[in-house]
C-alpha positions in Angstrom: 28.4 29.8 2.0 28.3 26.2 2.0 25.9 26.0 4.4 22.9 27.1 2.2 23.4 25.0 -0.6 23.9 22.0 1.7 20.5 23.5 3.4 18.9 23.8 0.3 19.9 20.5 -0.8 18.4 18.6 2.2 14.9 20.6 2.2 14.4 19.2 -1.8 15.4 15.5 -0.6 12.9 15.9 2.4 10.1 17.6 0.3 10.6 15.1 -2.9 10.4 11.7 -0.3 7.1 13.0 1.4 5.7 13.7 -2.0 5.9 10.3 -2.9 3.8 9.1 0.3 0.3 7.3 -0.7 -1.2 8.8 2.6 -1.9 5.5 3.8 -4.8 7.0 5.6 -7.7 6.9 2.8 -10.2 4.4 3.0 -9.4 2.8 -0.4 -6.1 1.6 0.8 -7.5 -0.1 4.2 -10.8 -2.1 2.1 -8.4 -3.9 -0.2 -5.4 -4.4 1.8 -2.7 -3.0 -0.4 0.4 -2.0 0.9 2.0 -0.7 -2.8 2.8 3.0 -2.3 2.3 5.0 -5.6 5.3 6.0 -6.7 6.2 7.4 -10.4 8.7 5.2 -11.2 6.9 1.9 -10.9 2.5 3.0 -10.8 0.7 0.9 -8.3 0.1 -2.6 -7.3 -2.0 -4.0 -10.5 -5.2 -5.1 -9.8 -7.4 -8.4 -11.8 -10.1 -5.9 -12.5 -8.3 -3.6 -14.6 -6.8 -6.2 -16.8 -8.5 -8.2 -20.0 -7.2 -11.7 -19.0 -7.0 -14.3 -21.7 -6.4 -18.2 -20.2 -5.0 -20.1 -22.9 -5.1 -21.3 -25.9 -3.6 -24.1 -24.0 -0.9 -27.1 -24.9 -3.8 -29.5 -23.1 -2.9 -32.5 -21.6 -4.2 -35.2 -23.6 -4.6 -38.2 -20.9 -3.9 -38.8 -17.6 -0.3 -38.6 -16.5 0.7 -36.2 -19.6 2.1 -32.3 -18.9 0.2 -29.5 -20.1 0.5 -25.8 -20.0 -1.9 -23.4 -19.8 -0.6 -19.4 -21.0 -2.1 -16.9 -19.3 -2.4 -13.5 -20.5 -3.0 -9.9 -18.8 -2.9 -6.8 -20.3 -3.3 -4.1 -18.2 -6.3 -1.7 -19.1 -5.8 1.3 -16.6 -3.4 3.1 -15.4 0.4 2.0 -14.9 0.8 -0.7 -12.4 3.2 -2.8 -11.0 3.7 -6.6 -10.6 5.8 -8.1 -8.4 5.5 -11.4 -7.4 4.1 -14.4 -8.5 0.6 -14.7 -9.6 -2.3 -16.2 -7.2 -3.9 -19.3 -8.6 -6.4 -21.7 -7.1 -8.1 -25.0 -9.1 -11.6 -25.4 -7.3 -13.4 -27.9 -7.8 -17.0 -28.5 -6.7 -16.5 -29.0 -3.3 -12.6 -27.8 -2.6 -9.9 -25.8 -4.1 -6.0 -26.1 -4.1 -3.2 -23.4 -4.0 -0.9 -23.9 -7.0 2.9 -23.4 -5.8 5.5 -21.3 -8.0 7.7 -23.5 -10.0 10.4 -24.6 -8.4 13.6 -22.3 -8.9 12.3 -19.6 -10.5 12.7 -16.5 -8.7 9.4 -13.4 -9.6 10.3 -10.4 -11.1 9.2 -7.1 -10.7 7.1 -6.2 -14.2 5.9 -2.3 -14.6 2.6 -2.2 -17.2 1.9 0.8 -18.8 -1.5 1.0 -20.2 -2.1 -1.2 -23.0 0.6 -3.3 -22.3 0.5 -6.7 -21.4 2.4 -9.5 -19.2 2.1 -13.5 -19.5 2.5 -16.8 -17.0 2.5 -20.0 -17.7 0.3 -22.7 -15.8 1.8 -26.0 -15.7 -0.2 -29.2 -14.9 -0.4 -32.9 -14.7 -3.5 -34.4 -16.1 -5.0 -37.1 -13.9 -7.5 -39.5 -14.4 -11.3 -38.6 -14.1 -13.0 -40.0 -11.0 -9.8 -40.9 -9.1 -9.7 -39.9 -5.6 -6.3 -38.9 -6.2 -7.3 -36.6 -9.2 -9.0 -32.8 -8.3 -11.5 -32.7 -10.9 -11.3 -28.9 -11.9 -14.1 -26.6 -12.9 -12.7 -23.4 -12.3 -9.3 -21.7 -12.1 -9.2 -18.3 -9.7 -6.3 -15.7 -10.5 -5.3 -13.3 -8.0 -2.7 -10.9 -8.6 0.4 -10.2 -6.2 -0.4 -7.5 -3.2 -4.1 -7.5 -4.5 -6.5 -9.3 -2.3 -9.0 -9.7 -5.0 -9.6 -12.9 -7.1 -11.4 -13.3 -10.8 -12.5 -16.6 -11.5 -12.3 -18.7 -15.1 -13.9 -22.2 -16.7 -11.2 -25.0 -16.7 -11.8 -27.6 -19.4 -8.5 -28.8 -19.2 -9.7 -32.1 -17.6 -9.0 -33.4 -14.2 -5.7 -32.2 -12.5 -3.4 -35.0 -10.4 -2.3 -34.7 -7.0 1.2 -34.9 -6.0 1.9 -38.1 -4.3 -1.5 -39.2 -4.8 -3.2 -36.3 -2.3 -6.1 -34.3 -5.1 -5.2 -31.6 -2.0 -1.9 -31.0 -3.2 -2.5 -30.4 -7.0 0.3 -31.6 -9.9 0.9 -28.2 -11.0 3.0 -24.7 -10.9 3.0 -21.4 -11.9 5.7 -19.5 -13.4 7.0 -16.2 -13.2 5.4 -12.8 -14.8 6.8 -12.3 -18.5 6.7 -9.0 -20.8 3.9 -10.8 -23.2 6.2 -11.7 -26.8 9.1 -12.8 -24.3 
């Protein structure tokens, strides 16, 4: 008699796991390179097209060698979706662009958004003084979201941005770690 419920037991487990597979097969999933598997716990990997994005009002760096932080805000306009990671950000200016690194010690969470909800990061830079060679002067600031291949691109008026160790290739700046927005 055990062996049926046992029997039973196992053919639920195998039938709820394969009904949590994405397919992996559809055409979607191979044109933007996502891996995230749908799943109803924890939606899909969030994409910068469905979410209104708000960059700043920022705490501007006045002149060069003074901080400033730059709050960025998503909230997600589709369907639940998951971050996990750290955001994607580039400063570009009008003839390169620059990878910003997470902060230093801070470890990403994983963030579910439900519709309507929203998420924050901060952008943390060091101004740097206008027509130095050492300096990246900024124009625009691209945001990619983690697992999503795609990028959205924003005006920077914060001013020029320095360069670590006087290299405009290596840019002054971090990002930090996905919050629940009114963290």
């Amino acid at each position: 008699m055990r062996a049926a419920p046992l029997t039973v037991t196992a053919l639920a487990a195998a039938l709820l796991l394969t009904g949590c597979s994405s397919g992996g097969d559809s055409d979607s999933d191979k044109a933007t390179g996502d891996s995230a598997a749908a799943s109803p716990s924890n939606g899909t990997t969030c994409k910068i097209g469905a979410m209104d994005v708000e960059v700043g009002p920022a705490n501007v760096a006045p002149t060069a060698g003074d901080t400033g932080n730059v709050p960025v805000t998503l909230t997600n306009q589709s369907a639940d979706c998951t971050l996990d990671g750290f955001p994607g950000i580039d400063l570009n200016s009008a003839d390169s662009s620059s990878s910003v690194t997470p902060l230093k010690g801070t470890a990403s969470a994983k963030l579910n958004l439900a519709k309507g909800t929203a998420a924050t990061f901060t952008l943390t830079y060091v101004r740097g003084k206008a027509g130095d060679k050492a300096s990246l002067d900024v124009k625009t600031l691209n945001i990619a979201l983690p697992g999503s291949g795609t990028a959205k691109s924003y005006k920077w008026s914060y001013g020029p941005v320095q360069g670590q160790s006087d290299n405009a290739e290596v840019p002054n700046a971090s990002v930090g770690a996905f919050t629940p927005a009114g963290d």
